[in-house]
Structure formats: structure tokens, C-alpha cells
TIKOL-846457 format. One record per residue (C-alpha): residue number from 1; x, y, z. Coordinates in Angstrom, 1 decimal. Example, Ala and Ser with C-alpha at 12.3 -4.5 7.8 and 13.67 -1.06 7.14 Angstrom:
residues 2
resi: 1; xx: 12.3; yy: -4.5; zz: 7.8 $
resi: 2; xx: 13.7; yy: -1.1; zz: 7.1 $
end
This chain:
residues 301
resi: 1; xx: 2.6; yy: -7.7; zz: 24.1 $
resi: 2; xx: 0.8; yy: -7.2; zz: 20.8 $
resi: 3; xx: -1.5; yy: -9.6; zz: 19.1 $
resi: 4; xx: -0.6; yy: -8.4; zz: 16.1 $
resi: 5; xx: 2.5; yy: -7.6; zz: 13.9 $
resi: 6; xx: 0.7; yy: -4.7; zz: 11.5 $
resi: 7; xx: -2.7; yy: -3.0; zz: 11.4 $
resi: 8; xx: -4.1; yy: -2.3; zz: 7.6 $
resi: 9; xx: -6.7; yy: 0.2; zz: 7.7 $
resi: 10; xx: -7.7; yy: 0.6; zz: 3.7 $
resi: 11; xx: -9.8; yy: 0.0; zz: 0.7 $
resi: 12; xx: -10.7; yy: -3.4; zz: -0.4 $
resi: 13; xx: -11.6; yy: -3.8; zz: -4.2 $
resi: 14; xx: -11.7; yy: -6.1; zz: -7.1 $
resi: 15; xx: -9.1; yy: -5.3; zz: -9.8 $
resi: 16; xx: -10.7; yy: -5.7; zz: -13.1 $
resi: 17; xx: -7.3; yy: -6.6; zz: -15.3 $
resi: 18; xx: -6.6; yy: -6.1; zz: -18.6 $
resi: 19; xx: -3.7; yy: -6.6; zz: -20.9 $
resi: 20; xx: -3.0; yy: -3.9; zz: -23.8 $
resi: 21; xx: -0.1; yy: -3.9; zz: -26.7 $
resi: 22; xx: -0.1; yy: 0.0; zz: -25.3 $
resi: 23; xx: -2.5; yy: 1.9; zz: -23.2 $
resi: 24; xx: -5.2; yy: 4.6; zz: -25.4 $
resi: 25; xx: -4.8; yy: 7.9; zz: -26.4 $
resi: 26; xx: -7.5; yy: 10.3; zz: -25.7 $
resi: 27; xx: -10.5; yy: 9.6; zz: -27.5 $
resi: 28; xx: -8.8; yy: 6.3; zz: -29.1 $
resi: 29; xx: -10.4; yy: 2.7; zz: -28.5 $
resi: 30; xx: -7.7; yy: -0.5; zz: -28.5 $
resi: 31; xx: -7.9; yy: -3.9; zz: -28.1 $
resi: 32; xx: -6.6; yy: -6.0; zz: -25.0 $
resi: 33; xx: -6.7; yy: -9.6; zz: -24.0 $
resi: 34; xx: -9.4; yy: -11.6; zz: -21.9 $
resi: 35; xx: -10.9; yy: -9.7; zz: -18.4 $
resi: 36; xx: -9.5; yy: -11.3; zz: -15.4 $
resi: 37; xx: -10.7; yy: -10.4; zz: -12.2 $
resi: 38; xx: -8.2; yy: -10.6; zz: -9.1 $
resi: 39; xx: -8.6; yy: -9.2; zz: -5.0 $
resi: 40; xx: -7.1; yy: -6.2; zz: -4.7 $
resi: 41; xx: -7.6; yy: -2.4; zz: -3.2 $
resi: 42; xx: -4.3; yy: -1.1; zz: -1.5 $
resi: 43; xx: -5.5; yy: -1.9; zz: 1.8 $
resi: 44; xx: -6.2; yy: -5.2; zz: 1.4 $
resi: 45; xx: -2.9; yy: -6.3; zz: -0.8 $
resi: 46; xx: -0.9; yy: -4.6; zz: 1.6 $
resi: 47; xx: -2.7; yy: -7.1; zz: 4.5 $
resi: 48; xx: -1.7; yy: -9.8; zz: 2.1 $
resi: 49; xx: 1.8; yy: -9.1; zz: 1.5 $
resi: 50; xx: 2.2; yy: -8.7; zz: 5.0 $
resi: 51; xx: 0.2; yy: -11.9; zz: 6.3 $
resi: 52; xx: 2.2; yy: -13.9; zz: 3.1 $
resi: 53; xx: 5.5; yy: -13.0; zz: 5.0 $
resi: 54; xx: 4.8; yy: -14.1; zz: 8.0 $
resi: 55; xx: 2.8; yy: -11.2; zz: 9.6 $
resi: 56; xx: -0.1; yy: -11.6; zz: 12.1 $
resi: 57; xx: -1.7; yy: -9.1; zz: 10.5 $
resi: 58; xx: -5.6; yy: -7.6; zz: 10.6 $
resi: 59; xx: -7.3; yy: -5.8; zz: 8.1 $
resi: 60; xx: -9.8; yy: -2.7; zz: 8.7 $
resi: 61; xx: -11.6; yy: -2.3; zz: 6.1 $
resi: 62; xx: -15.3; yy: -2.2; zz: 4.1 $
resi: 63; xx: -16.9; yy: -4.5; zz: 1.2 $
resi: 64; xx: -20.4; yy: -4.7; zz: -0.1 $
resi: 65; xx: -22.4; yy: -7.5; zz: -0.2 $
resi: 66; xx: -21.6; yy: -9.3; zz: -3.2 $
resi: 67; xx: -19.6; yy: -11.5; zz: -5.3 $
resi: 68; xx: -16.7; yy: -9.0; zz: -5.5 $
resi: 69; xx: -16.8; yy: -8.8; zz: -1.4 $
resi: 70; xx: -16.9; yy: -12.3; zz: -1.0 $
resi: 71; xx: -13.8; yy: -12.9; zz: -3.6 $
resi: 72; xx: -11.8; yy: -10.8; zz: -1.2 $
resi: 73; xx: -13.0; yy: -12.3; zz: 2.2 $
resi: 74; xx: -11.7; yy: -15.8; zz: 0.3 $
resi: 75; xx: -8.7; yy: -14.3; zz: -0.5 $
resi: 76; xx: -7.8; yy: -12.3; zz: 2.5 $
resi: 77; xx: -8.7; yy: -15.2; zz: 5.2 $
resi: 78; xx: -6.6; yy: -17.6; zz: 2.7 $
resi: 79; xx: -3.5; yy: -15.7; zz: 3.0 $
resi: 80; xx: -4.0; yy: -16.0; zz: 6.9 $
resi: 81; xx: -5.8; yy: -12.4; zz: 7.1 $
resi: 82; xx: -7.8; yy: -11.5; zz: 10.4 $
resi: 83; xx: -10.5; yy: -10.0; zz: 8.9 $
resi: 84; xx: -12.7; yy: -9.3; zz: 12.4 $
resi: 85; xx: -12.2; yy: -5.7; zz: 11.0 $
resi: 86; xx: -13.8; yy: -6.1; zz: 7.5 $
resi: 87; xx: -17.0; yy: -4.8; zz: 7.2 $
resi: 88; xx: -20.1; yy: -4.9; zz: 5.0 $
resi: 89; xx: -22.2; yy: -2.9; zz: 3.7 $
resi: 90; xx: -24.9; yy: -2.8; zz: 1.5 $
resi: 91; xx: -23.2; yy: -1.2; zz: -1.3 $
resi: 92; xx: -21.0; yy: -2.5; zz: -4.1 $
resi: 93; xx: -17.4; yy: -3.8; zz: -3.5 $
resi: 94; xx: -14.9; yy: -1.0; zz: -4.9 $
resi: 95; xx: -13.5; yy: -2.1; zz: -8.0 $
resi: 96; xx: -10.2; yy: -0.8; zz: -9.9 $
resi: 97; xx: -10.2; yy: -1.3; zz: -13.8 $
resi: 98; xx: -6.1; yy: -1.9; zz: -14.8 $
resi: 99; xx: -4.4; yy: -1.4; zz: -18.5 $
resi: 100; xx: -1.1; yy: -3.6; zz: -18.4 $
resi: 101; xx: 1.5; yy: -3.1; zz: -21.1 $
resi: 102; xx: 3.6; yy: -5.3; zz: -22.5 $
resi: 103; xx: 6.7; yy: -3.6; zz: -19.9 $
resi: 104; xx: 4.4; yy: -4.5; zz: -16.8 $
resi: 105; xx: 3.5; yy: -1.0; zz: -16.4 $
resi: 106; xx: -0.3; yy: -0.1; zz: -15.6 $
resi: 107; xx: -2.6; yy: 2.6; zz: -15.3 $
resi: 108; xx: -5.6; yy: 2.3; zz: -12.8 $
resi: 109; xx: -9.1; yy: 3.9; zz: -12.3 $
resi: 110; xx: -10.9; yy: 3.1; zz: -9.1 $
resi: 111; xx: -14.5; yy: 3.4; zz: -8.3 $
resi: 112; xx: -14.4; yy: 3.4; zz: -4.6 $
resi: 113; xx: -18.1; yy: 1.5; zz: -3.8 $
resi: 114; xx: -17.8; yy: 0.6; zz: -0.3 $
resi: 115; xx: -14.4; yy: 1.7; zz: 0.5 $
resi: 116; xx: -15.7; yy: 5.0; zz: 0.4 $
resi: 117; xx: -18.2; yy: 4.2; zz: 3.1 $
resi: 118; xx: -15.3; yy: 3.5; zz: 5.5 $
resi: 119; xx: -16.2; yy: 6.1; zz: 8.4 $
resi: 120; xx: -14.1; yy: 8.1; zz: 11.5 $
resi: 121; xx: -16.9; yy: 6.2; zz: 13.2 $
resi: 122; xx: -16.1; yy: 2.7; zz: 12.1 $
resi: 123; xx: -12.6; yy: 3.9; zz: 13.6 $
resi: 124; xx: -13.5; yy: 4.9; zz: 16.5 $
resi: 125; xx: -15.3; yy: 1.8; zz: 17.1 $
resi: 126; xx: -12.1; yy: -0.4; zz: 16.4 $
resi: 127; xx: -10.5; yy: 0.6; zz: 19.4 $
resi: 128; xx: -9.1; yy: -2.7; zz: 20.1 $
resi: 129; xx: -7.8; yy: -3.6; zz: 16.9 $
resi: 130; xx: -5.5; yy: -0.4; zz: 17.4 $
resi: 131; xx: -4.6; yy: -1.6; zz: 21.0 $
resi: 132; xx: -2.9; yy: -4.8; zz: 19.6 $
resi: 133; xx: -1.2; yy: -3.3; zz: 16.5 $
resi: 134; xx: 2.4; yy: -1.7; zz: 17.1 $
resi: 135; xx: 2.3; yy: -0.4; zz: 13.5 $
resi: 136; xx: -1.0; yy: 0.7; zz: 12.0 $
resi: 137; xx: -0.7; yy: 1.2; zz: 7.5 $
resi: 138; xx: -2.8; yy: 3.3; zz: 5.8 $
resi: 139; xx: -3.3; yy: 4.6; zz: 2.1 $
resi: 140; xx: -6.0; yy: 7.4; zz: 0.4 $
resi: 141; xx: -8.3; yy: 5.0; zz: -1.5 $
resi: 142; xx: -10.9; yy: 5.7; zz: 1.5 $
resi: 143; xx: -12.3; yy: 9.2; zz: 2.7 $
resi: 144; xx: -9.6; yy: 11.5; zz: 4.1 $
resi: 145; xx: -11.4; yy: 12.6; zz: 7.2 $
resi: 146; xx: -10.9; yy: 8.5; zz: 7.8 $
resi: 147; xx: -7.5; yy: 8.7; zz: 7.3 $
resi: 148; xx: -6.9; yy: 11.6; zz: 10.0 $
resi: 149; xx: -9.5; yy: 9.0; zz: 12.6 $
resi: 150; xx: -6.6; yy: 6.6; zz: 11.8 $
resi: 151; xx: -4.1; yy: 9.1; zz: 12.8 $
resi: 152; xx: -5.5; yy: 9.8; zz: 16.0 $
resi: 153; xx: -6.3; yy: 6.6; zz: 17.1 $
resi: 154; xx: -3.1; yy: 4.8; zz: 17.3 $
resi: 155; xx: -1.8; yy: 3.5; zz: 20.2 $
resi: 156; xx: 0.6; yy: 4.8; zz: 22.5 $
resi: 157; xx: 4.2; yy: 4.0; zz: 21.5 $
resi: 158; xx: 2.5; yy: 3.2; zz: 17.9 $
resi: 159; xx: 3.8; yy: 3.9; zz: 14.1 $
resi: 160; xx: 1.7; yy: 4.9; zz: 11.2 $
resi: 161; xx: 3.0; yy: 4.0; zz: 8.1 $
resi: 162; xx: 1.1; yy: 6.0; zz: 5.1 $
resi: 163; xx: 1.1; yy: 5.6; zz: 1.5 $
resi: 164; xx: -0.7; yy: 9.0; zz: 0.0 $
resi: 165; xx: -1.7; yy: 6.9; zz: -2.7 $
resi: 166; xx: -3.7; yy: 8.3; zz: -4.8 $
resi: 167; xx: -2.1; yy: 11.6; zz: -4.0 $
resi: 168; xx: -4.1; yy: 14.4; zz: -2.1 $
resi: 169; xx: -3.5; yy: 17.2; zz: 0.2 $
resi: 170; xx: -2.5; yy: 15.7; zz: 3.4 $
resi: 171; xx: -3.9; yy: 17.9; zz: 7.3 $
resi: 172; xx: -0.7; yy: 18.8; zz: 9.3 $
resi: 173; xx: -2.1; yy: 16.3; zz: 11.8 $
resi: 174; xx: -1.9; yy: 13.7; zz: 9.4 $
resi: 175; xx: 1.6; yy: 14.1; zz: 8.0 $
resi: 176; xx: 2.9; yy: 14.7; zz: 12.0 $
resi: 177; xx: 2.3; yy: 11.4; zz: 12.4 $
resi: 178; xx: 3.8; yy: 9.7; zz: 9.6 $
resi: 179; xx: 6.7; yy: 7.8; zz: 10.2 $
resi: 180; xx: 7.3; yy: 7.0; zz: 7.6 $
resi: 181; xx: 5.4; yy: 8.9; zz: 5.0 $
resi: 182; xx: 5.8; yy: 6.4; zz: 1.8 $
resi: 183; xx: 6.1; yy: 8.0; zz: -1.4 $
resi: 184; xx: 6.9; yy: 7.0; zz: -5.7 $
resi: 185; xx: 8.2; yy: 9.7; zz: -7.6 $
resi: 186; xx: 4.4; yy: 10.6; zz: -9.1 $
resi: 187; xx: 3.6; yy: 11.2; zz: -5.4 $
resi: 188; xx: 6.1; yy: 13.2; zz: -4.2 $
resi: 189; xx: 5.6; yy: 15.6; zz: -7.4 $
resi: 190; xx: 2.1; yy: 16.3; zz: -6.5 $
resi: 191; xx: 3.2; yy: 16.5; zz: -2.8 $
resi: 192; xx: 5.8; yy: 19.1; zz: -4.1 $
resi: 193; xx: 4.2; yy: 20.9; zz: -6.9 $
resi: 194; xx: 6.8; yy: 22.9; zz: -9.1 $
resi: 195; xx: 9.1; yy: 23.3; zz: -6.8 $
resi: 196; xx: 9.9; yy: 19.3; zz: -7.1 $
resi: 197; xx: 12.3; yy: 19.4; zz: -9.7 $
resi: 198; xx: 14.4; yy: 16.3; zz: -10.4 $
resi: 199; xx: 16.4; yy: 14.9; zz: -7.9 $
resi: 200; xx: 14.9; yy: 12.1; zz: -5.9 $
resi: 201; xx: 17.0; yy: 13.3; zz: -2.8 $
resi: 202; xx: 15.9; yy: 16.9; zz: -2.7 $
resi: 203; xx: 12.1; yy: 15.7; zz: -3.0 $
resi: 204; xx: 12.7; yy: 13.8; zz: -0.3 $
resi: 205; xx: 14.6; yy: 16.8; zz: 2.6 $
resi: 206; xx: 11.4; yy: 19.1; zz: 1.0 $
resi: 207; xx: 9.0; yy: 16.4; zz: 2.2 $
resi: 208; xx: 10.6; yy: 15.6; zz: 5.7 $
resi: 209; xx: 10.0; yy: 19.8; zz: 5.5 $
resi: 210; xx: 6.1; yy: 19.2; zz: 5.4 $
resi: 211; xx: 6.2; yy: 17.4; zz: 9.0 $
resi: 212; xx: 6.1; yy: 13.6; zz: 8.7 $
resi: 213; xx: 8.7; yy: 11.9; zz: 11.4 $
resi: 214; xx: 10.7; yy: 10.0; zz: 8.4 $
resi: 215; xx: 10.1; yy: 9.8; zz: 4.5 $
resi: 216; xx: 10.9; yy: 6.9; zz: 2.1 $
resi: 217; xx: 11.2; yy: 7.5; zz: -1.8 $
resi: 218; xx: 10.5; yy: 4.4; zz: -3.7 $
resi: 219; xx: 12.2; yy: 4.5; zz: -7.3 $
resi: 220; xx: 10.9; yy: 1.4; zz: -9.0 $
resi: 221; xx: 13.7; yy: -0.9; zz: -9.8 $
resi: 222; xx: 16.4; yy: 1.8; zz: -8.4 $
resi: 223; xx: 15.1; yy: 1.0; zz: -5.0 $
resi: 224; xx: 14.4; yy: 3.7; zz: -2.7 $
resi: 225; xx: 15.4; yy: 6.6; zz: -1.0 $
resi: 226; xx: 15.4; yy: 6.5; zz: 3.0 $
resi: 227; xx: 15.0; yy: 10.0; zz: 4.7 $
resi: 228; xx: 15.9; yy: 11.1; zz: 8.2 $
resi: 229; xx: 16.3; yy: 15.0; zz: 9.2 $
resi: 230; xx: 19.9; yy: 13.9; zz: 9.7 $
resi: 231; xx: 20.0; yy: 12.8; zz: 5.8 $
resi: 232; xx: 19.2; yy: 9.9; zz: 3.3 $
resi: 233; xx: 20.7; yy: 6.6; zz: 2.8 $
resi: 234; xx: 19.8; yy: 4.5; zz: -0.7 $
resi: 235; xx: 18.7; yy: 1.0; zz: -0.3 $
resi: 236; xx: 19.3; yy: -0.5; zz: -3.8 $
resi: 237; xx: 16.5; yy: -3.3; zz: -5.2 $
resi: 238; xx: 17.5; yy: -6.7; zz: -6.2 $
resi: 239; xx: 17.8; yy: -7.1; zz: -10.3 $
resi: 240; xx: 14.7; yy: -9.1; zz: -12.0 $
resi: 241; xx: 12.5; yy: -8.8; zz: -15.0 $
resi: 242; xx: 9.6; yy: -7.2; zz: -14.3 $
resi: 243; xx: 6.4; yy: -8.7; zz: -15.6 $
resi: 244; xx: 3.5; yy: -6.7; zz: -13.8 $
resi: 245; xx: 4.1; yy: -4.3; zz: -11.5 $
resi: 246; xx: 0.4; yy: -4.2; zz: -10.0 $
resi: 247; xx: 0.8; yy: -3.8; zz: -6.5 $
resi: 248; xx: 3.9; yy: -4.1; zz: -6.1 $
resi: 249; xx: 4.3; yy: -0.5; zz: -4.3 $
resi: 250; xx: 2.0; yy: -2.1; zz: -1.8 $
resi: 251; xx: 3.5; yy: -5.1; zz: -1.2 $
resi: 252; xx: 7.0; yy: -3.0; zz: -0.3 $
resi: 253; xx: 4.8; yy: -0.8; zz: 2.2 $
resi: 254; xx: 3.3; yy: -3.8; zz: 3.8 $
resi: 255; xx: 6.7; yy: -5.2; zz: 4.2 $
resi: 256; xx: 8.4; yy: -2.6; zz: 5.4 $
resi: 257; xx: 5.4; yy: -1.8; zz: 7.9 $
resi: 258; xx: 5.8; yy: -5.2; zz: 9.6 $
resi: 259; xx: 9.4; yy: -5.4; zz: 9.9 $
resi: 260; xx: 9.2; yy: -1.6; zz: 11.7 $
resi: 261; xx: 6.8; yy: -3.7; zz: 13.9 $
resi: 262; xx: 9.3; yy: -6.4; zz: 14.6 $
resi: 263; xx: 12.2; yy: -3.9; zz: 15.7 $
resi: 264; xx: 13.8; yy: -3.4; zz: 12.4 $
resi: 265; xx: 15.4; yy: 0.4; zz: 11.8 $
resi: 266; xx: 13.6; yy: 2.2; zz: 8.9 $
resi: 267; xx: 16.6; yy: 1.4; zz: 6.8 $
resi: 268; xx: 17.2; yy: -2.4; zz: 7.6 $
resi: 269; xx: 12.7; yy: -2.3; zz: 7.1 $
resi: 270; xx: 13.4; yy: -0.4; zz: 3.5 $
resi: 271; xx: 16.1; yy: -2.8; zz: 2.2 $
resi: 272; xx: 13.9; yy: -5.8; zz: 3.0 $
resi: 273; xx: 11.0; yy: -4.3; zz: 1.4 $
resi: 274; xx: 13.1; yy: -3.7; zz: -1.9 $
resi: 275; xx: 13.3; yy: -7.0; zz: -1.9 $
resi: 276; xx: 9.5; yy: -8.1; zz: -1.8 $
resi: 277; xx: 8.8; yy: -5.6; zz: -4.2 $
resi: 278; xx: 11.2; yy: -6.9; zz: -6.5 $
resi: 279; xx: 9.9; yy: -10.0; zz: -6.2 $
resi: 280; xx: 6.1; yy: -9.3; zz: -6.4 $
resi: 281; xx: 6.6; yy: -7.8; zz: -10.4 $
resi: 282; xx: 8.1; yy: -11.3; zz: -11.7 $
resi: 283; xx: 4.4; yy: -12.3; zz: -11.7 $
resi: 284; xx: 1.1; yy: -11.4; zz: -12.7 $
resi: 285; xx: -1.9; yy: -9.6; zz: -10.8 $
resi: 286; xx: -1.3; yy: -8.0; zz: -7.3 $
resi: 287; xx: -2.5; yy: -10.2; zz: -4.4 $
resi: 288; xx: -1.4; yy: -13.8; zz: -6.3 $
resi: 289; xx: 2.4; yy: -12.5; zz: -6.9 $
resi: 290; xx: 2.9; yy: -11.8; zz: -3.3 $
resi: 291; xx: 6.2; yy: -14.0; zz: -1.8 $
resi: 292; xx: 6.7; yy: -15.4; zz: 1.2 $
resi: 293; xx: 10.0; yy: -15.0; zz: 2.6 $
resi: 294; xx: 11.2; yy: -17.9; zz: 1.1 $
resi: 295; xx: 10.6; yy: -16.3; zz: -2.3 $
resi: 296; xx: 12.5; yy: -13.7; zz: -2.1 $
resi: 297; xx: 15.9; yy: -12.7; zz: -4.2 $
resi: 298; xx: 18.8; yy: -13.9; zz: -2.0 $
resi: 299; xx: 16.5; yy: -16.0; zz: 0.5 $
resi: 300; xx: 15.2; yy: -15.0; zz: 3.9 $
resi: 301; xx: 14.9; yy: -12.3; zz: 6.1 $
end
């Protein structure tokens, strides 16, 4: 019997927001609107999503020790979060600065801060927290050699769900144990290199080639691709306007992560996740536009 429904192991960080009539050329200064400042980090939105849903869901992560750390705490134990796994430390809460265009599309930089402070050894020590999870999410926004700690400490019987977000060279150990490895098409081309080229379907045969158990392609408001070595199967996304599409990748891994945990088949997972991804860019910020199933287009699960 678990304790919990998913396992987020990830970076925790504020997201700096700002609003632009278009994002800069190089060397070119623009206008935007008023800062906000909102909890994010993919780790932590993706314990969000999930815990917003429904999920009993823990979060292992690392803040500092200030006002940016605290926001999150706030936000992740009011969305239900466990966060017995969140540590802190004495330097400064990541932080991610956004540009958001008028079409709800963004660009991100991320200075890790604490995130990057997240250790194999603060893994290894978690033990129990992987005991109790039956599906364990992860992402790149803390050190790699972390990642491939997560990879080896799941449970027996256990998924790991991974985002390679932002992209980087992945160990064979690492992508062995993906199932699924969760990938947008900016992803798979670095994943890929040239040899990508441009259908979604053959990106995603060449990346069940690298090693990882399954693959999913997420395609924005096309859906996504669902990859098996026995072939692929397209789960469409519901129809909406987009408004801001900040975190919305995450909140379709969290979702898909906890309904693997539940018993769901990858595609079943996939087509509900299209849906809480759909959902999460008809409003503003990442954590905040999260549904609950209630929320979402066409009603429950």
C-alpha cells in the first residue's frame, strides 16, 4: 500500500513574471507591464498540479531561507503538498524571470539558487519518501548527478516519469529508467540533433531508440504523441484559448504521472493530462491556473 499517489523530486523557484507586446531582440530594451511574482520551479508546479487533482502527493525538493522560500512553502502546503521533503538551505530560493506575449507564449531564464544545492545525498537520505511513492517525477532544473540518485533509488515495482526540461545529455542509466521519458518538440530536437527532422512521430521511434521504456511527445494544443516499441497512438487536446502557457507542460506531466500511479495505461494517463494542460493555459501564472478535476474541459476523470 502506498502513502502516496506521486513523488516530485525537482526545483522549487519563484517566477518573476512579466508581460511584453513581444519579447527583445538581441541587444534591444522593451517595455512590459507591472512585476508579479508567483511559486513556481518545475518541481514544485508539478507537486501542485498533481496535489490540485486530487493526488497525495510529496514534494523533494530545496529552498533558501527567505521570502521567496517561504512564498512556496505557503503555496505548496495550501494546495495540500507534503512538503516533509523540502529542504532549506542557506542560499537563495531559485528564481525564473518569464517574458509573456500577448499569444501566451514565454521565454524563461532560471537562476537555480538552492535548487542547485539539491544533492545524490539529500536522495539518498529520502529513502522513505521513495518507499511510499509508486511513481516518482523528475525534471533537469537541479544537478544531473541528482537526477541519476533519483533514478536509482526508486522503489521496486516503481515508475520514473522525467521531463528533460531544460534539455541536456541524459546517462544511459537515466533514460533506462524512463517510462515515460516526457518530451515538447524543443526537447526532442536537442535530444535528436540533426537528425530530428520534422515529423513528430519519427522523433518520437528515434527517442524510444535511445533506451527509455516509453516516450510521450507533447505538441502544444495538438495534444501529444504516445510512444510504445510496438508504435504511437495520438491523444488529441481539448480546444480553448490559450492565455499563458507558463507551466502548463508541467501541469500535463504531473497529471499524467499520478494517474500512471493510480493504474491508468500510459495512453488513458496521456489523454487525461491533455486535458489539464488545456486547462491550465486559460489562466494566468503557473501554480494559480492549476484545475482540479472539476475544472477540466468535459468534466471529470
Amino acid at each position: 500500500m502506498h502513502d502516496y499517489g506521486l513523488l516530485v523530486v525537482g526545483s522549487a523557484n519563484a517566477d518573476l513574471v512579466i508581460g511584453v507586446e513581444r519579447r527583445p531582440a538581441p541587444g534591444e530594451t522593451v517595455l512590459g507591464s507591472d512585476l508579479a511574482v508567483h511559486p513556481g520551479g518545475k518541481g514544485a508546479n508539478q507537486a501542485v498540479a498533481a496535489a490540485r487533482l486530487g493526488a497525495r502527493t510529496a514534494l523533494l525538493a530545496k529552498v533558501g531561507d527567505d521570502e521567496h522560500g517561504r512564498l512556496l512553502l505557503t503555496s505548496l502546503r495550501t494546495a495540500g503538498v507534503d512538503t516533509v521533503g523540502v529542504l532549506v538551505d542557506k542560499t537563495p530560493t531559485g528564481v525564473a524571470v518569464i517574458t509573456v506575449d500577448p499569444s501566451g507564449d514565454n521565454s524563461i531564464v532560471v537562476s537555480p539558487g538552492a535548487n542547485a544545492r539539491l544533492t545524490p545525498d539529500d536522495i539518498r537520505a529520502a529513502r522513505t519518501l521513495f518507499a511510499l511513492a509508486p511513481v516518482v517525477s523528475v525534471q533537469l532544473e537541479i544537478p544531473l548527478e541528482t537526477v541519476t540518485e533519483v533514478a536509482r533509488s526508486l522503489a521496486p515495482g516503481a515508475r520514473l516519469v522525467l521531463n528533460p526540461s531544460p534539455p541536456a545529455p541524459l546517462p544511459p542509466e537515466v533514460l533506462a529508467a524512463c517510462d515515460p521519458l516526457i518530451v515538447n518538440e524543443h526537447e526532442a530536437r536537442f535530444m535528436l540533433g540533426e537528425s530530428a527532422g520534422e515529423d513528430p512521430h519519427d522523433w518520437a521511434q528515434a527517442l524510444l531508440a535511445l533506451g527509455p521504456r516509453s516516450v510521450v511527445v507533447t505538441l502544444g494544443a495538438d495534444g501529444a504523441l504516445v510512444a510504445f516499441s510496438h508504435g504511437c497512438v495520438h491523444v488529441p487536446s481539448p480546444k480553448v484559448a490559450p492565455v499563458d502557457t507558463t507551466g502548463a507542460g508541467d501541469a500535463f506531466t504531473a497529471a499524467l504521472a499520478w494517474r500512471l500511479g493510480v493504474g491508468e495505461d500510459l495512453t488513458a494517463a496521456a489523454a487525461f493530462a491533455a486535458r489539464v494542460g488545456a486547462a491550465a493555459v486559460t489562466r494566468r501564472g503557473a501554480q494559480e491556473s492549476y484545475p482540479t478535476v472539476g475544472e477540466l474541459p468535459g468534466g471529470g476523470h
